[in-house]
ZALUMZA-268842 format. One record per residue: z, y, x of N, C-alpha, C in turn. Coordinates in nm, 2 decimals, decimal comma, m for minus. Example, Ala and Ser with C-alpha at 12.3 -4.5 7.8 and 13.67 -1.06 7.14 Angstrom:
<atoms>
ATOM   n_up n_north n_east  ca_up ca_north ca_east   c_up c_north c_east
ATOM   0,78   m0,57   1,32   0,78    m0,45    1,23   0,78   m0,33   1,32
ATOM   0,71   m0,22   1,28   0,71    m0,11    1,37   0,79    0,00   1,29
</atoms>
This chain:
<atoms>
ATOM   n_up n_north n_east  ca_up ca_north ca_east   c_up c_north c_east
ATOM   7,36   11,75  13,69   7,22    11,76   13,73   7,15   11,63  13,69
ATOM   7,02   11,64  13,72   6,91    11,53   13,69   6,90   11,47  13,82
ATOM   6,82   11,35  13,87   6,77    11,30   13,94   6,66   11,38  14,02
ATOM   6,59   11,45  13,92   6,48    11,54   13,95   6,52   11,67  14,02
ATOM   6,63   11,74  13,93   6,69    11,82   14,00   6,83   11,85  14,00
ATOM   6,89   11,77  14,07   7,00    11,75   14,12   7,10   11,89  14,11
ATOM   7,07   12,00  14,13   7,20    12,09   14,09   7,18   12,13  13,95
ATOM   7,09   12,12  13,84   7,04    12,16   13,73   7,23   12,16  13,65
ATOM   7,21   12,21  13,53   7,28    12,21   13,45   7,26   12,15  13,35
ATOM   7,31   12,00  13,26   7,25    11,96   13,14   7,37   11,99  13,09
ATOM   7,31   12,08  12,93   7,37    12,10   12,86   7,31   11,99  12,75
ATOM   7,45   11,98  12,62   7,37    11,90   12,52   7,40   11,96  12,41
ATOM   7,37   11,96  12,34   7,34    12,03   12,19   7,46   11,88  12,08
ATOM   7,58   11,93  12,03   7,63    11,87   11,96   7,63   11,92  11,82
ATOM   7,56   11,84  11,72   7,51    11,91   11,60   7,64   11,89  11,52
ATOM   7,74   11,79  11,55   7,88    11,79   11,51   7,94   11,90  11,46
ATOM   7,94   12,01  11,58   8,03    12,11   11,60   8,01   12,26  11,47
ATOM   7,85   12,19  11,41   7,82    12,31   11,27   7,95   12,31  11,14
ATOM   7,97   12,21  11,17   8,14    12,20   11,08   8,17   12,09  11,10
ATOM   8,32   12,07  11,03   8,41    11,92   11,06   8,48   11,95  10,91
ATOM   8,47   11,84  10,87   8,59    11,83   10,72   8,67   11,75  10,72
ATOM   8,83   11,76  10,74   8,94    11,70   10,72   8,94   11,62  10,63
ATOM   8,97   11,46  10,62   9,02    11,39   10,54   9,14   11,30  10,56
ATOM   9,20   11,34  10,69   9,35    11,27   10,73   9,36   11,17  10,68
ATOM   9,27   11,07  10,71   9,27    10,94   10,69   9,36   10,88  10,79
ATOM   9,36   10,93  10,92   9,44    10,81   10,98   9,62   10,81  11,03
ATOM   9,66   10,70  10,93   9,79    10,71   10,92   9,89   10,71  10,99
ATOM   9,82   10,68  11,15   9,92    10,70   11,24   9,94   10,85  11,28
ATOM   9,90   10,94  11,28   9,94    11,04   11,26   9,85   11,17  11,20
ATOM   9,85   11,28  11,22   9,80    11,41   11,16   9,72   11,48  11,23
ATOM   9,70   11,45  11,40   9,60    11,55   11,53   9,47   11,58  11,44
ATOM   9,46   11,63  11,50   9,30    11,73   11,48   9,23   11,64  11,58
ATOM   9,31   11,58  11,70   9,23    11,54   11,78   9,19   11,37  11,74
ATOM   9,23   11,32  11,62   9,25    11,14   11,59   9,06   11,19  11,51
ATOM   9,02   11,10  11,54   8,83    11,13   11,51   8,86   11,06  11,36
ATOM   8,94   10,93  11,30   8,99    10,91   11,18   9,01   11,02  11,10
ATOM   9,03   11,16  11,18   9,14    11,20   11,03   8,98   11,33  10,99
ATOM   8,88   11,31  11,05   8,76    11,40   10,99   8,65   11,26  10,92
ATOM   8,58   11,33  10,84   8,50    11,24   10,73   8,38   11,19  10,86
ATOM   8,30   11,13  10,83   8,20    11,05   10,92   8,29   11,01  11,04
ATOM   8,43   11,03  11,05   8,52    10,99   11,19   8,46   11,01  11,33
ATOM   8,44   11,16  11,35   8,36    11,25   11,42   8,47   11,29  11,49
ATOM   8,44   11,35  11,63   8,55    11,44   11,70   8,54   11,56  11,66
ATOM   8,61   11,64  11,64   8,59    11,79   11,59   8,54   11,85  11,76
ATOM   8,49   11,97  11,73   8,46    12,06   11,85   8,49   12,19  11,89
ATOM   8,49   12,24  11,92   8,51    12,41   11,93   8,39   12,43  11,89
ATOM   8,45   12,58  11,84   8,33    12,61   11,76   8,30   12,62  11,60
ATOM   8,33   12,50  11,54   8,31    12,44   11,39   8,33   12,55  11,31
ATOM   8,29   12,52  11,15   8,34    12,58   11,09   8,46   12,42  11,05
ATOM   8,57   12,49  11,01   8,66    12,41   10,96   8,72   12,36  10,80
ATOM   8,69   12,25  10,76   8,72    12,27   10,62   8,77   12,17  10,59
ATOM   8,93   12,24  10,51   9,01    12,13   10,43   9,05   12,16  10,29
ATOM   8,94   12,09  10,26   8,92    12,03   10,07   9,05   12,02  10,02
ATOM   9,11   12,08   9,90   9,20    12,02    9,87   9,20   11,86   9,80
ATOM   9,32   11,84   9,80   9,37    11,68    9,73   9,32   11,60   9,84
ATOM   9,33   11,60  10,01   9,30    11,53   10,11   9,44   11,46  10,17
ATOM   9,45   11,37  10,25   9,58    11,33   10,30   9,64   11,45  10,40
ATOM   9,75   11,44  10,44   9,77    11,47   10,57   9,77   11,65  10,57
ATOM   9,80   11,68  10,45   9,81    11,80   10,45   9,89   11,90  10,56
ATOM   9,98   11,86  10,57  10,04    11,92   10,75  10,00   11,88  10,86
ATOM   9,92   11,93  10,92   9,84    11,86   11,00   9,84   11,98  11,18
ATOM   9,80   11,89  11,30   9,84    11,97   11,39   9,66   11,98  11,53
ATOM   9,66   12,08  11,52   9,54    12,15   11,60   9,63   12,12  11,77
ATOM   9,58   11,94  11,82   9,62    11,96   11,91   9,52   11,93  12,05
ATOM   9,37   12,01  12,00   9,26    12,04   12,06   9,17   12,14  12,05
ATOM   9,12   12,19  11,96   9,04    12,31   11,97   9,10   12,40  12,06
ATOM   9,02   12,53  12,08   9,07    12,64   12,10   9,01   12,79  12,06
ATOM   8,87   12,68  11,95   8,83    12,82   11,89   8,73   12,74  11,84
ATOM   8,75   12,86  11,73   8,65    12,80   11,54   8,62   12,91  11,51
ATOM   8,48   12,87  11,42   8,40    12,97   11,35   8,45   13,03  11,21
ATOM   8,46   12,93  11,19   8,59    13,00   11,04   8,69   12,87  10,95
ATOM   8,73   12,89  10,89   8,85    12,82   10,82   8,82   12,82  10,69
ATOM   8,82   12,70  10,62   8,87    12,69   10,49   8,93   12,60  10,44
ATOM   9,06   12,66  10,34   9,18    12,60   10,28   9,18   12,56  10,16
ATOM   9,17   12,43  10,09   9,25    12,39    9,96   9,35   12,43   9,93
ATOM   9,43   12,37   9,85   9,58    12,37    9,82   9,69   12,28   9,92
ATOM   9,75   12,41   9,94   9,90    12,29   10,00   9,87   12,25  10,14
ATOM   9,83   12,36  10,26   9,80    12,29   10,39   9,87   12,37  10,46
ATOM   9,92   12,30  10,56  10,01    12,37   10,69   9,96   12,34  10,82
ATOM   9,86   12,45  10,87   9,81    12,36   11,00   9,91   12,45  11,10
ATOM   9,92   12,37  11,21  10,03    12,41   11,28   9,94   12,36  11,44
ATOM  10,03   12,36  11,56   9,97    12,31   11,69   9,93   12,49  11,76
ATOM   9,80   12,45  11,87   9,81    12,51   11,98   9,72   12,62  11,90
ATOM   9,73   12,75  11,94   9,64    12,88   11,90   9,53   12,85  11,92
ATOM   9,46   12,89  11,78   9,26    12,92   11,74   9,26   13,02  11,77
ATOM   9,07   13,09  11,88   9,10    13,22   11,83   8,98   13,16  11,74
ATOM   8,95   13,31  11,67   8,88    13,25   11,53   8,75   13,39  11,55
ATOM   8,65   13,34  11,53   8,54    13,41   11,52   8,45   13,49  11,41
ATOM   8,54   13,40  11,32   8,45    13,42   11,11   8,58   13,38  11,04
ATOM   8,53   13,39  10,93   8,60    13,43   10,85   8,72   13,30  10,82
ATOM   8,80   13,33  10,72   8,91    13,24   10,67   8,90   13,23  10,50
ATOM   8,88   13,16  10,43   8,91    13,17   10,31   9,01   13,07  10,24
ATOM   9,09   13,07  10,10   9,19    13,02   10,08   9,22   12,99   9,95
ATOM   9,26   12,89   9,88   9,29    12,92    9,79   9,41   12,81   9,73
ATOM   9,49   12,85   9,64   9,63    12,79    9,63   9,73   12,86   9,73
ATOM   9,85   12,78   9,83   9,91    12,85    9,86   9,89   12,74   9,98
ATOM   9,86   12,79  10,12   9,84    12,79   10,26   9,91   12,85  10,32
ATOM   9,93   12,79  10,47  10,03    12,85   10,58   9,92   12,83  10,71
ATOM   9,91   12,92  10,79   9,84    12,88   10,90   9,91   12,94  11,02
ATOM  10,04   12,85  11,06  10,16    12,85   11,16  10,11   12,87  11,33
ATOM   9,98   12,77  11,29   9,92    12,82   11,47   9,91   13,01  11,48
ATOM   9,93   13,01  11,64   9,85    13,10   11,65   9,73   13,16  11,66
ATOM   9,68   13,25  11,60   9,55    13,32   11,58   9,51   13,41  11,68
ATOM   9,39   13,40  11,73   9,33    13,51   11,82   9,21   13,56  11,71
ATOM   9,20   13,68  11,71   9,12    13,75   11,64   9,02   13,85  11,69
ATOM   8,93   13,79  11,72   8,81    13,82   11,80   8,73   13,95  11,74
ATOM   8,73   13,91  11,62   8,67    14,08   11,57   8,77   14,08  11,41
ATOM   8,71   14,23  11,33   8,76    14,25   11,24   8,72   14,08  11,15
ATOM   8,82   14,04  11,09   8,80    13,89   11,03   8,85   13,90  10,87
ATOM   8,75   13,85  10,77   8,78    13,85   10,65   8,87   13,72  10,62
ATOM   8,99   13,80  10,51   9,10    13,69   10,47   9,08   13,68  10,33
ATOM   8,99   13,58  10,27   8,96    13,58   10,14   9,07   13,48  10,05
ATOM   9,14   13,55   9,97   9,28    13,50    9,88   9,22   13,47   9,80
ATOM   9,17   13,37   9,74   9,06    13,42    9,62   9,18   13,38   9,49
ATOM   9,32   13,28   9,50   9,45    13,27    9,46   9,52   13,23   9,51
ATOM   9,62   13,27   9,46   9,80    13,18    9,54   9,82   13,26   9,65
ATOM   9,85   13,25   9,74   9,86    13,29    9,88   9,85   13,22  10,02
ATOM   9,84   13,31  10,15   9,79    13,24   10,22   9,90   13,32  10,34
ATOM  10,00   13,22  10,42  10,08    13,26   10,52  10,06   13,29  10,68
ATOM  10,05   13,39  10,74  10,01    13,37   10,90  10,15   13,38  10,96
ATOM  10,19   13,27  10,97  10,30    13,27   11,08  10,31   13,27  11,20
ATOM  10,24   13,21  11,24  10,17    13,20   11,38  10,14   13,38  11,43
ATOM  10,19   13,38  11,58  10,17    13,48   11,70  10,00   13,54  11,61
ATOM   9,94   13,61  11,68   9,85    13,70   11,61   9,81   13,81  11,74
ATOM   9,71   13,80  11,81   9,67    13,86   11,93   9,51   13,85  11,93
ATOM   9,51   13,94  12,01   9,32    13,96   12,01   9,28   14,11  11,94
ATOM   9,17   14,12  12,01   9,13    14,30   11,95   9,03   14,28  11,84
ATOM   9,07   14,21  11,72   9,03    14,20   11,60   9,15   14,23  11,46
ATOM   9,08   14,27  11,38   9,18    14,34   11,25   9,13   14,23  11,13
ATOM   9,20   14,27  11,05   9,22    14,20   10,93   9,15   14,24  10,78
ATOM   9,05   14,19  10,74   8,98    14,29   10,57   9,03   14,21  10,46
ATOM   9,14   14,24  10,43   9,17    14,15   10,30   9,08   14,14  10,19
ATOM   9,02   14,06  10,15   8,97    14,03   10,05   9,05   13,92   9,88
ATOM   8,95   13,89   9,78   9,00    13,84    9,71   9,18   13,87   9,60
ATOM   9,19   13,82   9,48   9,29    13,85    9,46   9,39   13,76   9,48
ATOM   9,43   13,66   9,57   9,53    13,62    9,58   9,62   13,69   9,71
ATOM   9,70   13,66   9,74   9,85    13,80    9,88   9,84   13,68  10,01
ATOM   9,79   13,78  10,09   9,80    13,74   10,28   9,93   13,78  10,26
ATOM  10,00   13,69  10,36  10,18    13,74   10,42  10,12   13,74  10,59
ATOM  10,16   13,86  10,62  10,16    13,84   10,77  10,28   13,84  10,84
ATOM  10,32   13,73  10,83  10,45    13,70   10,88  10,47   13,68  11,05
ATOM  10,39   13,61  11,14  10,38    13,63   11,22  10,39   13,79  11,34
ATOM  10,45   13,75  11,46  10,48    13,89   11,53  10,29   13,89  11,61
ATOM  10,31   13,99  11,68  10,25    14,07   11,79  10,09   14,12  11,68
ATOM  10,07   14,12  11,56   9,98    14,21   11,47   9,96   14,32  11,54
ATOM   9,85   14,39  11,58   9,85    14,59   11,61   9,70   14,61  11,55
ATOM   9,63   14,49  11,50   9,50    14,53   11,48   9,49   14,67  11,32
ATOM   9,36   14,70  11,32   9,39    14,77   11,16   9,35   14,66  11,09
ATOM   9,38   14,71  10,96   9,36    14,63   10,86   9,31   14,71  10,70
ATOM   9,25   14,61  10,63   9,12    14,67   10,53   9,19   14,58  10,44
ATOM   9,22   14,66  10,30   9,28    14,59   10,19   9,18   14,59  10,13
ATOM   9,05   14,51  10,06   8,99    14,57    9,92   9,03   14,48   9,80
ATOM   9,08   14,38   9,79   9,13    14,30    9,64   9,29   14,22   9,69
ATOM   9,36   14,23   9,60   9,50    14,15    9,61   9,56   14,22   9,70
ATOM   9,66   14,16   9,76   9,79    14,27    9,82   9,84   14,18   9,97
ATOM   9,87   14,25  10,06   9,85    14,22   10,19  10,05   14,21  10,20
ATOM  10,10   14,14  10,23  10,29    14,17   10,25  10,31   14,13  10,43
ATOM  10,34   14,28  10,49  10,40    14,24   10,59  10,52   14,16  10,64
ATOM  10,56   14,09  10,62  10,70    13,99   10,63  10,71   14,01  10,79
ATOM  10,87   13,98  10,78  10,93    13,99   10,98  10,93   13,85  10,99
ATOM  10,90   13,85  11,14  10,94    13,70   11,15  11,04   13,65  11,09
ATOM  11,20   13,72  11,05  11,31    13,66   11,04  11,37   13,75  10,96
ATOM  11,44   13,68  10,86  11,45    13,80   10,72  11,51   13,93  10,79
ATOM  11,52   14,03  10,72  11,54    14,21   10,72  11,49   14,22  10,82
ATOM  11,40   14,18  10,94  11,32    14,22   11,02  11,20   14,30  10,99
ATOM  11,18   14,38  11,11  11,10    14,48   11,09  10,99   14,38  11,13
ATOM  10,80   14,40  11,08  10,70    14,36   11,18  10,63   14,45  11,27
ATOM  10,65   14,46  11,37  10,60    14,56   11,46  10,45   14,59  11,44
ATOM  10,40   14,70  11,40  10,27    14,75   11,38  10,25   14,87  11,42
ATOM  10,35   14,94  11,54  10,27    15,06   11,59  10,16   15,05  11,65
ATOM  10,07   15,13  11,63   9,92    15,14   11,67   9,83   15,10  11,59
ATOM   9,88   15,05  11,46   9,79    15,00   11,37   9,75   15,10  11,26
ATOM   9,59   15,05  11,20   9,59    15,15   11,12   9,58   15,11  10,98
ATOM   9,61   15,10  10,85   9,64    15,02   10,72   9,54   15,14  10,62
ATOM   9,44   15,08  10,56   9,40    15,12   10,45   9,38   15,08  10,38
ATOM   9,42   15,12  10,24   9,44    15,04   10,11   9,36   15,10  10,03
ATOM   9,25   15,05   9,93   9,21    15,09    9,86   9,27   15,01   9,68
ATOM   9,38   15,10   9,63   9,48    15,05    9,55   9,49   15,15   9,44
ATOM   9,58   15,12   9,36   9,62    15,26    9,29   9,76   15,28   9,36
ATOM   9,85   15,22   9,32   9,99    15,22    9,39  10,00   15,19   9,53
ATOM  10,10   15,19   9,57  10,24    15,13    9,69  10,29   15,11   9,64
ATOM  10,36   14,98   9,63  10,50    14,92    9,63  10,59   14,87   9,76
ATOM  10,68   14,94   9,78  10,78    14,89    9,84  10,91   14,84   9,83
ATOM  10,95   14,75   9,93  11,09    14,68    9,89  11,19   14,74   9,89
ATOM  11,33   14,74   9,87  11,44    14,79    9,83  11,44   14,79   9,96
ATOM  11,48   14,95  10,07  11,49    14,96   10,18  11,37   14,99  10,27
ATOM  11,25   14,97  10,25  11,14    14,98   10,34  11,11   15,13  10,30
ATOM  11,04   15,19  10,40  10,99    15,31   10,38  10,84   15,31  10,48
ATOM  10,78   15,39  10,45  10,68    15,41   10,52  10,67   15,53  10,61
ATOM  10,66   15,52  10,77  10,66    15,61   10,88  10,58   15,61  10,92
ATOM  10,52   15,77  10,97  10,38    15,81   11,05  10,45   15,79  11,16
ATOM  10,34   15,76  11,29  10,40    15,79   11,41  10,33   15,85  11,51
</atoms>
């Protein structure tokens, strides 16, 4: 509250939080939460859009604050790991990325490969699905997936958590706009 009016609500407008860009400058460790390791040495916010440029330090780096971002973007060679984003917009990627946290997926969310690949290891919950975009391969390796999912460029691989594992996706619905299916030695495809 104010002086004036004492039960008021002050909100404040942090013009921060329109994005944050990684430069893992500070060498004592990797947090999301060290205000060193973003450019102007800013605290990151919920909210942001999030961007890590490749050829930056600190490429494995750990989300041990947020709890939700506007969208994601990857250089080459990053492993963010730490507490679940859910995510609101989009992801895009390029080289070969792993994004180990968990993901909440708030609505249908574009995964743009534009090369290399990009890994979701990380748990995967929320009533949002997946549009693949771009030609480079989403792995959705991570469990609890049931959203649908929209292939229109490059190739989507369901991976199990743990090799010859199945990834559970009953209730999901998969549309490819492809010429083929390829499958692995052993996999088949079931209606249910």
């Amino acid at each position: 509250g104010t002086a004036a009016n004492p039960g008021a609500v002050v909100l404040w407008f942090d013009e921060d939080a329109a994005s944050a860009e990684w430069d893992g400058e500070d060498a004592a460790d990797s947090l999301w939460s060290s205000r060193t390791n973003w450019i102007g040495d800013t605290v990151v916010c919920d909210g942001a859009d999030l961007l890590f440029a490749a050829g930056r330090a600190q490429q494995n780096n750990t989300n041990d604050v947020l709890t939700f971002a506007q969208s994601i973007s990857l250089g080459d060679e990053y492993t963010l790991n730490g507490n679940r984003l859910d995510l609101f917009g989009n992801v895009s990627s390029s080289g070969t990325n792993t994004l180990a946290l968990g993901l909440g997926l708030q609505e249908r969310l574009m995964f743009d490969v534009t090369s290399g690949s990009l890994t979701l290891s990380g748990s995967l919950s929320g009533t949002g699905g997946v549009w693949k975009a771009g030609a480079g391969t989403l792995d959705i390796a991570g469990g609890g997936y049931r959203g649908p999912t929209v292939v229109s460029n490059g190739m989507v691989r369901l991976v199990g958590p743990t090799v010859g594992s199945a990834l559970p996706v009953s209730g999901a619905a998969i549309w490819l706009r492809a010429d083929s299916l390829a499958l692995a030695d052993g996999a088949g495809v079931a209606a249910w």
